[in-house]
MARMAR-481351 format. One record per residue (C-alpha): residue number from 1; x, y, z. Coordinates in Angstrom, 1 decimal. Layout:
N
[NUM; [X; Y; Z]]
...
//
This chain:
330
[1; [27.3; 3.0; -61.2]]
[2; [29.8; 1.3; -58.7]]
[3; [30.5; -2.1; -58.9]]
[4; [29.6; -4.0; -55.9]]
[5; [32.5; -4.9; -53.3]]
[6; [33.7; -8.4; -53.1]]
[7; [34.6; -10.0; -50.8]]
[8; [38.3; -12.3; -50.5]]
[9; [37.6; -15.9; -50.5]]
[10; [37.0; -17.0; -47.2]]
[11; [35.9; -14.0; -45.6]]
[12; [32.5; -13.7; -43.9]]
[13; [30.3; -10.7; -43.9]]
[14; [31.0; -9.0; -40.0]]
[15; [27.9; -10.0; -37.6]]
[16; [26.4; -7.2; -35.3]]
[17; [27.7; -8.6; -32.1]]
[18; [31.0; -8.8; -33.4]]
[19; [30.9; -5.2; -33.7]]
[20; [29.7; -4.1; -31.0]]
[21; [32.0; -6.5; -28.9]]
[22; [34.3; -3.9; -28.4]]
[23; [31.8; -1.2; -27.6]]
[24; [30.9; -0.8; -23.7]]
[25; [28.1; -2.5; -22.7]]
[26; [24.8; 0.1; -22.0]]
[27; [23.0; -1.0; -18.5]]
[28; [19.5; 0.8; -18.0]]
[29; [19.0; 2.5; -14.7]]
[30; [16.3; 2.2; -12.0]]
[31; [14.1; 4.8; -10.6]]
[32; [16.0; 4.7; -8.1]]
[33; [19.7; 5.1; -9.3]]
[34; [18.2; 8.4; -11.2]]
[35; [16.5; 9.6; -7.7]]
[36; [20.4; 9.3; -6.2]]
[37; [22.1; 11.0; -9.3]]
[38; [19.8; 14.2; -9.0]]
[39; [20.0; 14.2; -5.5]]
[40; [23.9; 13.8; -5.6]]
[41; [24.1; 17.3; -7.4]]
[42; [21.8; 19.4; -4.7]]
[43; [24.3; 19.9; -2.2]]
[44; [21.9; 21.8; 0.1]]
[45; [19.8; 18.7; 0.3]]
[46; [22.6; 16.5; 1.0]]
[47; [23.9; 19.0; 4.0]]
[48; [20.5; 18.7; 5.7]]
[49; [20.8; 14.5; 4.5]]
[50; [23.9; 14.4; 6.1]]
[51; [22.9; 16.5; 9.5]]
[52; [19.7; 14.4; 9.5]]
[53; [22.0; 10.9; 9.8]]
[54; [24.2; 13.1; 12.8]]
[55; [21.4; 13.9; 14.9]]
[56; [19.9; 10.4; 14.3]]
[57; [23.3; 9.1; 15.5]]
[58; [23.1; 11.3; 18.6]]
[59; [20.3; 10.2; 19.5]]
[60; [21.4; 6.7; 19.5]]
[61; [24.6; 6.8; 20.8]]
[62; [23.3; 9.6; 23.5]]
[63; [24.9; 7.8; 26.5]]
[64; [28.1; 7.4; 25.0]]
[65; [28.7; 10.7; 23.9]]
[66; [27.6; 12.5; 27.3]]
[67; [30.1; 10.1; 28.8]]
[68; [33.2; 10.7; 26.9]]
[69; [32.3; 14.4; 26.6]]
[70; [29.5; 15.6; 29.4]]
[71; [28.1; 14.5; 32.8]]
[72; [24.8; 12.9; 33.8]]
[73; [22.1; 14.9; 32.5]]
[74; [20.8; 15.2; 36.1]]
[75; [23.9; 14.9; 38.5]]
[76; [23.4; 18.8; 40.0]]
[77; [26.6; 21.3; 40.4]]
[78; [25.5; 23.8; 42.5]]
[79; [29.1; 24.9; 43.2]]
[80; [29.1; 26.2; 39.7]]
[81; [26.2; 28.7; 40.8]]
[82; [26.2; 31.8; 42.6]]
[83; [24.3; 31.2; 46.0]]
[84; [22.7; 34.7; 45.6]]
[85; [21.8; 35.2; 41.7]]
[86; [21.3; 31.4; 41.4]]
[87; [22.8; 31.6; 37.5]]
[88; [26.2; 30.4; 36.6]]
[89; [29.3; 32.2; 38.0]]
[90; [31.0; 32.2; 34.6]]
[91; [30.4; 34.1; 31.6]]
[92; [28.0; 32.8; 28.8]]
[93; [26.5; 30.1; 31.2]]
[94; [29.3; 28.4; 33.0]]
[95; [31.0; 27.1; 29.0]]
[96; [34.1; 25.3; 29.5]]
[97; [35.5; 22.1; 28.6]]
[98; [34.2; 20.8; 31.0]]
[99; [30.9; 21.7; 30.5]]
[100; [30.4; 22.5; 26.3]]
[101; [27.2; 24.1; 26.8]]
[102; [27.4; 25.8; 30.4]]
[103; [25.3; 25.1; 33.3]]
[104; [21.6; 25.0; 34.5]]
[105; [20.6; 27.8; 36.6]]
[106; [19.6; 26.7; 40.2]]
[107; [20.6; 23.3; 40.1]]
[108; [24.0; 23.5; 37.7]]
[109; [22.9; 20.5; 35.4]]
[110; [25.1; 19.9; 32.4]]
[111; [23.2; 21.8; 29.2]]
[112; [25.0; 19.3; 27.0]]
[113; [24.2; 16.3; 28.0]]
[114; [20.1; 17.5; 28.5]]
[115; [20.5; 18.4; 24.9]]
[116; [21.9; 15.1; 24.3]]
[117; [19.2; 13.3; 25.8]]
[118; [16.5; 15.5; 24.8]]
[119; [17.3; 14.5; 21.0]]
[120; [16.1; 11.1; 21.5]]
[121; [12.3; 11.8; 23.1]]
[122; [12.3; 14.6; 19.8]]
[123; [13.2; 12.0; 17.5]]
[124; [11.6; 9.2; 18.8]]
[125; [8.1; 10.4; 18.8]]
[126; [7.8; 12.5; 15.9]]
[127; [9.4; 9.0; 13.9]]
[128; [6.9; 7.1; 15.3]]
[129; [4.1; 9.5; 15.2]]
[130; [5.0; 10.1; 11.3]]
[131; [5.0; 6.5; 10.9]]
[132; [1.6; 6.4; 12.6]]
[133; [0.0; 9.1; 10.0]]
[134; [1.9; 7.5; 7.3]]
[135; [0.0; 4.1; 7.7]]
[136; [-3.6; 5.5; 8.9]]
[137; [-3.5; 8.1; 6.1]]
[138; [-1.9; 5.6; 2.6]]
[139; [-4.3; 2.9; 4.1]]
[140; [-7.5; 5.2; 3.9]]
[141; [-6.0; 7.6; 1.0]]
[142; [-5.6; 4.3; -1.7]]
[143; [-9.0; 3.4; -0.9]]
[144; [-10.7; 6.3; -1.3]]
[145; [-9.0; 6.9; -4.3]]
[146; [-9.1; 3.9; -5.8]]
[147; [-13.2; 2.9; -4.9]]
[148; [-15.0; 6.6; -4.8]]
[149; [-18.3; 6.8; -4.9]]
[150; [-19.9; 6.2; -0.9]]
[151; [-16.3; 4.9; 0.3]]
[152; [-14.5; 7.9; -0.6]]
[153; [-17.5; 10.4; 0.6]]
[154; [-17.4; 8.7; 3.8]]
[155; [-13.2; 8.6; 4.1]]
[156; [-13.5; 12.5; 2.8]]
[157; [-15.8; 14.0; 5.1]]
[158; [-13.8; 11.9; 8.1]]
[159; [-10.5; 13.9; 6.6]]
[160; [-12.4; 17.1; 6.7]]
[161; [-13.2; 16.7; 10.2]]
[162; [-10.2; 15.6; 11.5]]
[163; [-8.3; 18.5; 9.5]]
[164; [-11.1; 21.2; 11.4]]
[165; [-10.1; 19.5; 15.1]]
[166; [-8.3; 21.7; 17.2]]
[167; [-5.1; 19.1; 17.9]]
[168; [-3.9; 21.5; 20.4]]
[169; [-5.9; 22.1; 22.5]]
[170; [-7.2; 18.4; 22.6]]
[171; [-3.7; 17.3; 22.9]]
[172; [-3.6; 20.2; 25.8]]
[173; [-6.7; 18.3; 28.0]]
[174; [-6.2; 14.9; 27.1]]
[175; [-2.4; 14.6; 28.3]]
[176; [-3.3; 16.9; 31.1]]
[177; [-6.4; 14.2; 32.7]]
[178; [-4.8; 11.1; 31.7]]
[179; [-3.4; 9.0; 35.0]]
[180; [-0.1; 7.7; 35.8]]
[181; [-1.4; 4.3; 34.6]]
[182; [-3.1; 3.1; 32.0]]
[183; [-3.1; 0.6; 29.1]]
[184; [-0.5; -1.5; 30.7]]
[185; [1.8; 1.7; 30.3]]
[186; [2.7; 4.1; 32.9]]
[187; [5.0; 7.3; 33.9]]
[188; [7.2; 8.1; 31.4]]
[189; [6.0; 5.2; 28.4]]
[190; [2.7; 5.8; 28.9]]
[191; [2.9; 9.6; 28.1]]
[192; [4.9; 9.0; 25.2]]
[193; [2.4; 6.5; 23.9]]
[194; [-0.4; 9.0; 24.3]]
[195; [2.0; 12.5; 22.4]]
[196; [2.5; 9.9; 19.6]]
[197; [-1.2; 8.6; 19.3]]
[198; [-2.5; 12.3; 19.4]]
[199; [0.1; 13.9; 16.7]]
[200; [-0.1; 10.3; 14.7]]
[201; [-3.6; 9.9; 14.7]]
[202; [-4.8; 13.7; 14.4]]
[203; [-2.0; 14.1; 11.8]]
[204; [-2.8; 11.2; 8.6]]
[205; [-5.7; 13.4; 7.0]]
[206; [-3.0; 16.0; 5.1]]
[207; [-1.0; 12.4; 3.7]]
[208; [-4.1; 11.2; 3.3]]
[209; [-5.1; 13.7; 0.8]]
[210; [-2.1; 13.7; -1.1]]
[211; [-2.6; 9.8; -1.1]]
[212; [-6.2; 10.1; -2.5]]
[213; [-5.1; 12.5; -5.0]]
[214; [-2.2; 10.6; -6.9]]
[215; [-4.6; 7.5; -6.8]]
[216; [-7.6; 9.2; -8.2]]
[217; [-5.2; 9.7; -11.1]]
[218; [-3.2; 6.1; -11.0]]
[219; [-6.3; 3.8; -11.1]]
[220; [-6.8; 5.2; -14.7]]
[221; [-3.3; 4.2; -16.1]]
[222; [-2.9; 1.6; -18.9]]
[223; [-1.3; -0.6; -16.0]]
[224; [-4.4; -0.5; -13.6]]
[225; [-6.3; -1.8; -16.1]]
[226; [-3.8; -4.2; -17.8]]
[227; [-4.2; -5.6; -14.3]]
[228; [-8.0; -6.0; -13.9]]
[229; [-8.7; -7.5; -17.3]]
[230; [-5.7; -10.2; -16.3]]
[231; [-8.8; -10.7; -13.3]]
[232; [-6.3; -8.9; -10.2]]
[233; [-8.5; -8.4; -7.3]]
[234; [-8.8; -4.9; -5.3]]
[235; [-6.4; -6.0; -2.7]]
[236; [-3.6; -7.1; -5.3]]
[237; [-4.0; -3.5; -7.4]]
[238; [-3.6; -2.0; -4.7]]
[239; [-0.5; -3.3; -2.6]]
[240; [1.3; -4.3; -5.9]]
[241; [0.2; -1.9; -8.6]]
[242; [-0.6; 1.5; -6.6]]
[243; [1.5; 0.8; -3.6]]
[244; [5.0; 1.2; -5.4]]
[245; [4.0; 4.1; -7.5]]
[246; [2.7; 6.1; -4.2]]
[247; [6.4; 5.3; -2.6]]
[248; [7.9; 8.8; -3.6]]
[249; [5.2; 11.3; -2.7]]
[250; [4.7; 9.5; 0.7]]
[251; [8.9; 9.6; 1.4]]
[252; [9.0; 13.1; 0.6]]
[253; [5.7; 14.0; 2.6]]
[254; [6.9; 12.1; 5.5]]
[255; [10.4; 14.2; 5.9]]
[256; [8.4; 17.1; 5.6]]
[257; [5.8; 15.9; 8.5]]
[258; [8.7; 15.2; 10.9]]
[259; [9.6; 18.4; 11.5]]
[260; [6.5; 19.2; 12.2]]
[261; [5.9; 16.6; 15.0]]
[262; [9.1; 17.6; 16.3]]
[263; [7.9; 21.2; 17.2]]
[264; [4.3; 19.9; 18.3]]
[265; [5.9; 17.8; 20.6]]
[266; [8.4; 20.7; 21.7]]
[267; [5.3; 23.3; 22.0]]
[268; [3.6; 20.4; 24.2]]
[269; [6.9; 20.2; 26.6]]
[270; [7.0; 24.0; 26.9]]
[271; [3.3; 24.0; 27.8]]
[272; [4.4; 21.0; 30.6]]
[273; [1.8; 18.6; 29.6]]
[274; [4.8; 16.5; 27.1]]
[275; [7.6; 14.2; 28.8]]
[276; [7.7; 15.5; 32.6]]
[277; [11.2; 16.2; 34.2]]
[278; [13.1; 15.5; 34.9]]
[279; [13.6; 13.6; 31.7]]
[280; [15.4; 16.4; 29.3]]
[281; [13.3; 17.4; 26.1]]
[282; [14.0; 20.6; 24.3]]
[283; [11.2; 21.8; 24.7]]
[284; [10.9; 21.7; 28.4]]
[285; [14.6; 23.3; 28.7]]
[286; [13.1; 26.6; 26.7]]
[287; [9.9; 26.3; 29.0]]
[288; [12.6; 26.5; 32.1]]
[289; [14.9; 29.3; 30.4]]
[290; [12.0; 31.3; 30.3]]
[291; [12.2; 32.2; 33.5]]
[292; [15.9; 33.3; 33.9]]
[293; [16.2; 34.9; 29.8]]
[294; [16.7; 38.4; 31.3]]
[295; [19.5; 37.6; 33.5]]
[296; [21.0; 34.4; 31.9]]
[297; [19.9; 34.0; 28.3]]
[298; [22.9; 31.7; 27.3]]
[299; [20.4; 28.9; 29.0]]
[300; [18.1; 29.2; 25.6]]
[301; [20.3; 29.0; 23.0]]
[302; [21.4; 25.9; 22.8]]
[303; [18.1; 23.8; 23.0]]
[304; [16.7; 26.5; 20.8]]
[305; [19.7; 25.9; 18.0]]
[306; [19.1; 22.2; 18.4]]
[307; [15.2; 22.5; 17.4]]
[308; [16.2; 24.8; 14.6]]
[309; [18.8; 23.0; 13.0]]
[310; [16.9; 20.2; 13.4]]
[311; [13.9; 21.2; 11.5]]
[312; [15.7; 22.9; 9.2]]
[313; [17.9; 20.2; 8.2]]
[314; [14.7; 17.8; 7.5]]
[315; [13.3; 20.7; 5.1]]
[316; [16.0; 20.8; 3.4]]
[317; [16.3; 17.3; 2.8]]
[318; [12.8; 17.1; 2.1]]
[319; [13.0; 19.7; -0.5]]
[320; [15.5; 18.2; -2.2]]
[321; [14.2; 14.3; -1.8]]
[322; [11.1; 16.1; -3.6]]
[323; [12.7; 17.3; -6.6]]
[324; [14.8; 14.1; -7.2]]
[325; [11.7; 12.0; -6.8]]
[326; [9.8; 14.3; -9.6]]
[327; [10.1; 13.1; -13.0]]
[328; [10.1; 16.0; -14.6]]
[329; [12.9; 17.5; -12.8]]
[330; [16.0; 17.2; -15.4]]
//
């Protein structure tokens, strides 16, 4: 049997934080700071991010950029047309440096800077329309979810309607028999407003459902009810219990629903009953190229590229916003 180890006179026995002095110090790390570390390794996902944050910032900084590299989106150049075929006299569209994306048939207008400008009436209603169906849908969703019984019947059925409602076609004679004025709004605001009420409103039932189904499971955690025996009202549970739990699958839903709204609201200008010209949406520059694609089909590429990098590059983001935001992802 060993003898125990003595000590020198004087000596004291080594405390734990003395030891571990020298070690580095171990921080914890939010739900967030893990969310960025898996999405840091998807590089697909952070292409389409990074794509996403471009076309935002063309958008916004639309009438700089067709300054320094374009001309008015509506100033004609007719000289760059042939009088007879009215399509560009230059090969694939009238390109140059002058003009990045060619010309307009008919009138010459710069493709460039219309595509320009017809990024921000895109963006701008399918943000605010997701934002609209975000709202309407978590609103109804949590409480459905979270009080059942007659509320959630009533809020369920309501879904199940809206979801059957042909959008289209109501979006089709609504904006088509609505006046110049109305609601204070008129012209060009007031048909905005209406394309984002219509694809907003019609829209919130799919979040809605998603909403309703991560509640239904929430409201039975240890934490719901750690809450209600503390005395929390409905009201509290909700915004400061379910709320920040519900934050991921609503963010990742959301970038998938803008894509969406995006080509509604395209399919809407190519029907002409979206923005009227001669404000420049993408859609309404592949209604117009529709008419010349057999003798000048340079004039649908380029809004046709925008919409499908556009959509594309909001999948992809919200693919891979998805799978960081998933727990059991490694």
């Amino acid at each position: 049997m060993s003898t125990p180890l003595e000590l020198e006179p004087g000596a004291t026995s080594a405390q734990p934080e003395a030891m571990l002095q020298g070690a580095g110090r171990i921080e914890g790390r939010s739900l967030g700071q893990i969310a960025w570390t898996r999405l840091k390794r998807d590089k697909v996902a952070l292409a389409g991010g990074f794509v996403v944050l471009f076309l935002i910032a063309v958008a916004v900084c639309a009438p700089l950029i067709v300054g320094l590299l374009g001309h008015p989106p509506d100033e004609f150049h007719q000289q760059l047309v042939d009088a007879d075929l009215q399509i560009p006299t230059s090969p694939f569209g009238g390109v140059s440096w002058d003009f990045l994306f060619g010309v307009e048939p008919v009138n010459g207008r710069d493709i460039f800077s219309r595509v320009v400008y017809g990024s921000q009436i895109s963006l701008l209603i399918a943000f605010l329309a997701t934002l609209l169906s975000v709202v309407i849908g978590t609103a109804l969703g949590t409480i459905a979810g979270y009080f059942g019984g007659v509320v959630d019947t009533l809020i369920s059925r309501a879904m199940d309607i809206f979801l059957a409602f042909p959008i289209l076609l109501f979006s089709l004679a609504l904006v088509g028999v609505v006046p110049n004025e109305a609601f204070g709004l008129k012209g060009e605001a007031l048909r905005i407003a209406l394309i984002v009420f219509i694809i907003g409103f019609f829209n919130w039932p799919y979040i809605g459902r998603i909403v309703r189904g991560q509640t239904l499971s929430l409201r039975e955690r240890e934490f719901v009810d750690a809450a209600r025996s503390l005395g929390a009202t409905a009201p509290y549970i909700l915004v400061k219990e379910m709320l920040p739990n519900l934050i991921a699958p609503i963010l990742v839903y959301a970038t998938l629903l803008i894509p969406s709204n995006i080509l509604f609201e395209a399919a809407l200008s190519f029907l002409g009953v979206g923005v009227q010209p001669p404000r420049a949406t993408w859609g309404g520059m592949l209604s117009d190229a529709t008419q010349w694609y057999q003798i000048d089909p340079w004039f649908m590429i380029p809004p046709g590229l925008a919409i499908f990098v556009t959509v594309l590059a909001f999948n992809l983001f919200g693919d891979g916003l998805r799978d960081a935001l998933d727990p059991r992802s490694r």
